[in-house]
C-alpha positions, 0 to 999 in steps of 0.5 A: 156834105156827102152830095160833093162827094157822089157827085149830086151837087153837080148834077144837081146843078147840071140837070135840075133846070131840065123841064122834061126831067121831073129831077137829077135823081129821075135822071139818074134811074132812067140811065141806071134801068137803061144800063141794066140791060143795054151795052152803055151808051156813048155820047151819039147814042144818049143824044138819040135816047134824049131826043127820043124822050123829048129832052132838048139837047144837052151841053158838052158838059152835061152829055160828059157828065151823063156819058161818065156816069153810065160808064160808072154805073155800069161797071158797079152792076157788072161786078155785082159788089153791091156798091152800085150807089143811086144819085140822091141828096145827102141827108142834110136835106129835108127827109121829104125830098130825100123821099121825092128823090127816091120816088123820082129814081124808081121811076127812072129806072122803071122807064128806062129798064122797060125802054131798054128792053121791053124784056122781063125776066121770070123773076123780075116782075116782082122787083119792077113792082117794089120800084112802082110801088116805091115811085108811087110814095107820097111823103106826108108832114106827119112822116117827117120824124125818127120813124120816118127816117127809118123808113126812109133808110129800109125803103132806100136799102131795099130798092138800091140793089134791085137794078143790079138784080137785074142787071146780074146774067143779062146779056146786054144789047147794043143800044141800036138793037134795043127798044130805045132807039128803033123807031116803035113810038109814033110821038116822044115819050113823056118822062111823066109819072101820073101817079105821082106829083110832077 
């Protein structure tokens, strides 16, 4: 399976049981929108973005994985090959979780692109709009067909490249000058989308 491979099985493992995170892929988008605008955070940092966001204290292996992974993304939004790869599950899986999944991932980066910086271009409002709009999909028994999957793959096609959009001629701050960890929130913020099922 191609989930060994881009490394969901692990993450799947690592973070799925983490309440305050909806899913890996939620994980995943969050570190990406993060990434976009700030220098990559090193393992003290992520400790204080989690904290932040009411996430209890990771294991030195989920903080290695986490911290690895940001490196990796990273460097895939700063060379604008248009390689930069979302954490997804495989299409072994059902089409309705591939679907959550990219709901969860959208809403992730929304969340971290706007506690990362708080900054939007001129021509990004649109492109955090399709990442709402896309995180607000609710996948129906109906859609589970051929046509369904080819929405899935133009949806998944579309959104995939929109954060090096917006990542490409950013300069990126240190994450201690960022929104993320000066203190503007009186209470934690919740990793919770109302528009969607939780």
């Amino acid at each position: 399976m191609q989930d060994d491979i881009t490394g969901w099985s692990e993450w799947e493992i690592n973070f799925s049981k983490i309440e305050e995170i909806t899913s890996p892929s939620e994980l995943h988008g969050l570190l990406t929108g993060i990434v976009c605008v700030t220098e990559t955070p090193n393992q003290e940092e992520w400790l204080k973005i989690l904290s932040t966001l009411n996430v209890p204290t990771l294991s030195p292996t989920q903080l290695a994985l986490l911290t690895e992974e940001a490196e990796d993304v990273a460097h895939a939004l700063l060379e604008d090959e248009l390689d930069y790869v979302p954490m997804l599950p495989d299409d072994e899986h059902v089409l309705g979780e591939r679907v959550q999944a990219l709901a969860d991932w959208c809403a992730g980066v929304v969340l971290g692109f706007g506690l990362g910086s708080g900054h939007i271009r001129s021509n990004e409002q649109e492109l955090i709009e399709h990442l709402q709009d896309v995180a607000a999909v609710e996948f129906e028994d109906s859609d589970d067909d051929e046509e369904g999957e080819e929405s899935y793959q133009e949806l998944y096609e579309f959104v995939r490249l929109i954060p090096v959009s917006l990542s490409v001629g950013r300069k990126k701050i240190p994450v201690s000058e960022s929104t993320l960890l000066k203190q503007v929130y009186v209470e934690p913020v919740e990793m919770f989308n109302p528009h969607r099922p939780s």
